[in-house]
N, C-alpha and C positions, 0 to 999 in steps of 0.2 A: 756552596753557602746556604743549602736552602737546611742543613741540621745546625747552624748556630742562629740560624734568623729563626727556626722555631722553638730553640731552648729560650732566645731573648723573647717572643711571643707568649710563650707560656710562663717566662719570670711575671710579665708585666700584668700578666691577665689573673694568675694568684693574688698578689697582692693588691689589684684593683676589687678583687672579689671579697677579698679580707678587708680590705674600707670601708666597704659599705656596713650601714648599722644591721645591729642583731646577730646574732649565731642561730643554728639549728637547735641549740640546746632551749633558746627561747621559745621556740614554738610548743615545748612537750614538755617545760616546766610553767610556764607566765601564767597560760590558760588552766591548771590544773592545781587547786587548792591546796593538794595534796602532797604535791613533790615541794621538799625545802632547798635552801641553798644547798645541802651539802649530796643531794641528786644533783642538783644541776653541774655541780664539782668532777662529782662520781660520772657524768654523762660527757663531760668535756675532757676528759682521761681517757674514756674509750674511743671518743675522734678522734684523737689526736691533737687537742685544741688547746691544750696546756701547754703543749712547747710551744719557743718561739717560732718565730715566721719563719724563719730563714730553714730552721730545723723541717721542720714540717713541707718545706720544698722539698728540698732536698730527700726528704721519708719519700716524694710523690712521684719526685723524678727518678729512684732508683727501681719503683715498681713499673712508674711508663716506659725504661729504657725492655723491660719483661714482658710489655703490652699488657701489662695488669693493671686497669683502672679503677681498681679499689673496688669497696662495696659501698652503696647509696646507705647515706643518713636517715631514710623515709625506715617509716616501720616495720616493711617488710625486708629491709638489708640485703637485697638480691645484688649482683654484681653488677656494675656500672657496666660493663661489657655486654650483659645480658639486655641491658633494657636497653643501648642501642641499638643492640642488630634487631629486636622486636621492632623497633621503629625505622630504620634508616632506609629498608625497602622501600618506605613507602613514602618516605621526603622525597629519596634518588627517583622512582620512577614519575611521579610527579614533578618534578623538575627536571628529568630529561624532557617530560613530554612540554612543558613552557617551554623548554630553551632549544625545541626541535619547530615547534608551532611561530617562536619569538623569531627563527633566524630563516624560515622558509618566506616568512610574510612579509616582515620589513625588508629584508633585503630588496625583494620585485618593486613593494611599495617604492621605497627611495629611488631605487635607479626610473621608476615609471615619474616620480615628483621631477628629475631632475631632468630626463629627455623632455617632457610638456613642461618647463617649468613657468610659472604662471599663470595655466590654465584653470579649471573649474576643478579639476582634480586634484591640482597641485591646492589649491584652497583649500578643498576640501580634507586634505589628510592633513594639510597644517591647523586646520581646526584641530580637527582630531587629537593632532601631537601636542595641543597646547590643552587638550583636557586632560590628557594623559599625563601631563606633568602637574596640572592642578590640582586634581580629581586625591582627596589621601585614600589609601588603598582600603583603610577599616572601614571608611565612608561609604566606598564603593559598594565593598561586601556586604554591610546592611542594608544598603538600597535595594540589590539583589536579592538580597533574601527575602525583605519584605515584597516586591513586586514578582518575582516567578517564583518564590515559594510560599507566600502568607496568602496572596490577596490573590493571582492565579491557579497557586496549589500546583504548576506544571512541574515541580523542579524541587527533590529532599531539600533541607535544610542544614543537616548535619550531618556526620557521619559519613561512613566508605560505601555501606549496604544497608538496606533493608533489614527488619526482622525478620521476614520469611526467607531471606536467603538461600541458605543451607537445603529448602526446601524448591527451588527453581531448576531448571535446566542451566544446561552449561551455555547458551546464548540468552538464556535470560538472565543470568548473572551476569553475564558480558552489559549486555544494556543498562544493566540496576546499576553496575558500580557506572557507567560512562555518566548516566543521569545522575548520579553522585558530583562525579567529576568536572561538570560540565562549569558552575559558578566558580569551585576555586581557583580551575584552569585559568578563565579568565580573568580573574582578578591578580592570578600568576602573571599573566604576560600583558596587562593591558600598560601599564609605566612602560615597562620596560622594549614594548613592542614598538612605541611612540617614539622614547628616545632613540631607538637603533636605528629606526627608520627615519629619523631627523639627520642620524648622523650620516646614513648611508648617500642621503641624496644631496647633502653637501660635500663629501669626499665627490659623489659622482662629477657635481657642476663641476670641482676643482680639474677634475681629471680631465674633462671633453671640452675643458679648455684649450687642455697644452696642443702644442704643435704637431706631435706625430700621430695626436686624434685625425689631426687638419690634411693631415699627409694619407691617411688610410681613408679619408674618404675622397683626397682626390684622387686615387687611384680607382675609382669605383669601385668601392667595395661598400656593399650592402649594409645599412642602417643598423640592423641584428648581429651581424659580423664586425663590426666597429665598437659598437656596445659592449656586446659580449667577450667577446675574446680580447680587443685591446684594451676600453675601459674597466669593466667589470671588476678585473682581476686586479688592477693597481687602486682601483676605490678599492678594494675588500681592507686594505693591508691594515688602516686605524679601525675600522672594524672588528675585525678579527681580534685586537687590542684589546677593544669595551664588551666584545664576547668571552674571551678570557678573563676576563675581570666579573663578568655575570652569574660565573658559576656559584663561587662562596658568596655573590648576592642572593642568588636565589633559596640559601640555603636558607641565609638570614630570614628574606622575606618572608618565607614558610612559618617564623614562629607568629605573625600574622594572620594569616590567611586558613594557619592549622586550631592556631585560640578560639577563631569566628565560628569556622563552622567543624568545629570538634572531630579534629583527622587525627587520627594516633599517631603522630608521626614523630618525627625529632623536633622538630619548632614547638608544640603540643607541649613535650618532654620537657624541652630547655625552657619555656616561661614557668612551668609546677616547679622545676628546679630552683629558679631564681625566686621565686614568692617563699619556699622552704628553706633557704640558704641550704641549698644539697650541693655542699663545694664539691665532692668529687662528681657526681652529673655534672656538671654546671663545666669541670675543667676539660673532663672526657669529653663534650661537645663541641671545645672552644678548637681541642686541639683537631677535632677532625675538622674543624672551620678552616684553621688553618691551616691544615694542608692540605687542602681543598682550594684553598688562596695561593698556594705556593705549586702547585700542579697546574691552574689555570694561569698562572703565567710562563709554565712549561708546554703548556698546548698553544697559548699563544705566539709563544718563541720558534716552535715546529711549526704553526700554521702560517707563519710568516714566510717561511721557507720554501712551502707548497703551495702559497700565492704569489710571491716574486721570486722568479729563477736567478736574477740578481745576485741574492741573497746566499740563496747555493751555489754558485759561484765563488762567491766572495770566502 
């Protein structure tokens, strides 16, 4: 099912793109005294923007079935292909590294909320998860920036590297991009670290409720070995769920977090696109969005499998 759920994704996301007011052709005739209607005529022949909708899918979806994503409406008409993979290195490695930091952290977090729960710690991180949900992430990012980059000076503000770059050692490029890295990281995983680790340690309670918790510890069997091995692994299972689902959020988050502090990256890409009406950018992006949404429910589906043996059974 997952190639007719992404032909209906990408119907839906065309013509939501086409709703909105303005074309590309506005941007490069309104501002310039010079071009009349029958440029801007002349410039909407060459998009393609003269035929109907329906047409113009249909143009878009015979090139995507070729993996040909057209060429960008921006001035320089390079290939929408080209100016992802410039970018998508560096959304993906920044989002492996949130969703490797987001799932090593909350997970301990919650199962530790939910063995104490009630404790001073257990308070403490529900603080925490309740800022995390509050807190809007552009908010965050400026706070950030202003305190360990403006008024501390510890921490770049923008960008991957340094001007001197090019001119460092290979550990000290290592350090320059990490100090780069360090604010968007966080502002990558600070939501989303809050909610997993909320959720982790309510599955937990659920779980070291039931009866063969009750039964593995009357057998004497060690507090570590009960957690870990019986609990652990039956909490993961809704988890592993809303990790699957984190992926194509993180993607999204990025055009956030990439606007703030100026990352080249695809979120960076996808808001210049949406402000230029650059429908083929703008489509090229959605559909790796989307299957990137429809892969993280295929890792969820196998991780479901390799956390309840049930399952492989069944």
């Amino acid at each position: 099912m997952m190639f007719p759920l992404l032909i209906g994704i990408t119907l839906i996301s065309f013509i939501v793109i086409h709703l909105a007011p303005g074309e590309p052709t506005d941007l490069q005739t309104q501002f310039n005294p010079k071009a009349s209607s029958l440029a801007k005529q002349r410039l909407r022949e060459i998009y393609g923007l003269d035929k109907p909708l329906h047409v113009q899918y249909l143009m878009w979806l015979k090139r995507i079935v070729l993996l040909d994503f057209g060429r960008s409406f921006s001035p320089d008409n390079r290939k929408v292909l080209d100016k992802i993979k410039e970018r998508i290195p560096i959304t993906i490695t920044i989002n492996i590294l949130s969703l490797f930091i987001i799932f090593c952290i909350s997970i301990p977090i919650g199962v530790l909320s939910a063995r104490f729960q009630y404790s001073f710690f257990d308070k403490v991180i529900t603080l925490f998860v309740f800022a995390g949900f509050a807190i809007p992430t552009f908010w965050l990012a400026l706070l950030l920036m202003i305190f360990f980059g403006v008024n501390m000076g510890w921490l770049p503000i923008s960008g991957l590297h340094s001007m001197n770059y090019q001119e460092l050692s290979l550990l000290e490029k290592f350090f320059d991009m990490a100090k780069h890295l360090i604010m968007p990281l966080f502002v990558a995983t600070f939501g989303d670290l809050a909610s997993l680790s909320r959720y982790a340690r309510s599955n937990m309670l659920e779980v070291i409720r039931q009866d063969y918790i009750t039964t593995a510890r009357s057998k004497g069997l060690s507090e570590t070995k009960v957690i870990g091995k019986h609990a652990l692994r039956n909490a993961l299972l809704p988890v592993v769920t809303i990790l699957g689902f984190s992926i194509p959020g993180l993607i999204g988050g990025s055009v956030i977090f990439e606007t703030i502090f100026a990352i080249p990256g695809m979120g960076q890409l996808f808001y210049m696109s949406v402000m230029a009406r650059d429908y083929p950018v703008i489509m090229g992006i959605l559909v790796i969005g989307a299957v990137l949404t429809m892969i993280g429910n295929l890792v969820a589906d196998i991780s479901y499998a390799v956390a309840d043996p049930r399952i492989r059974l069944g």
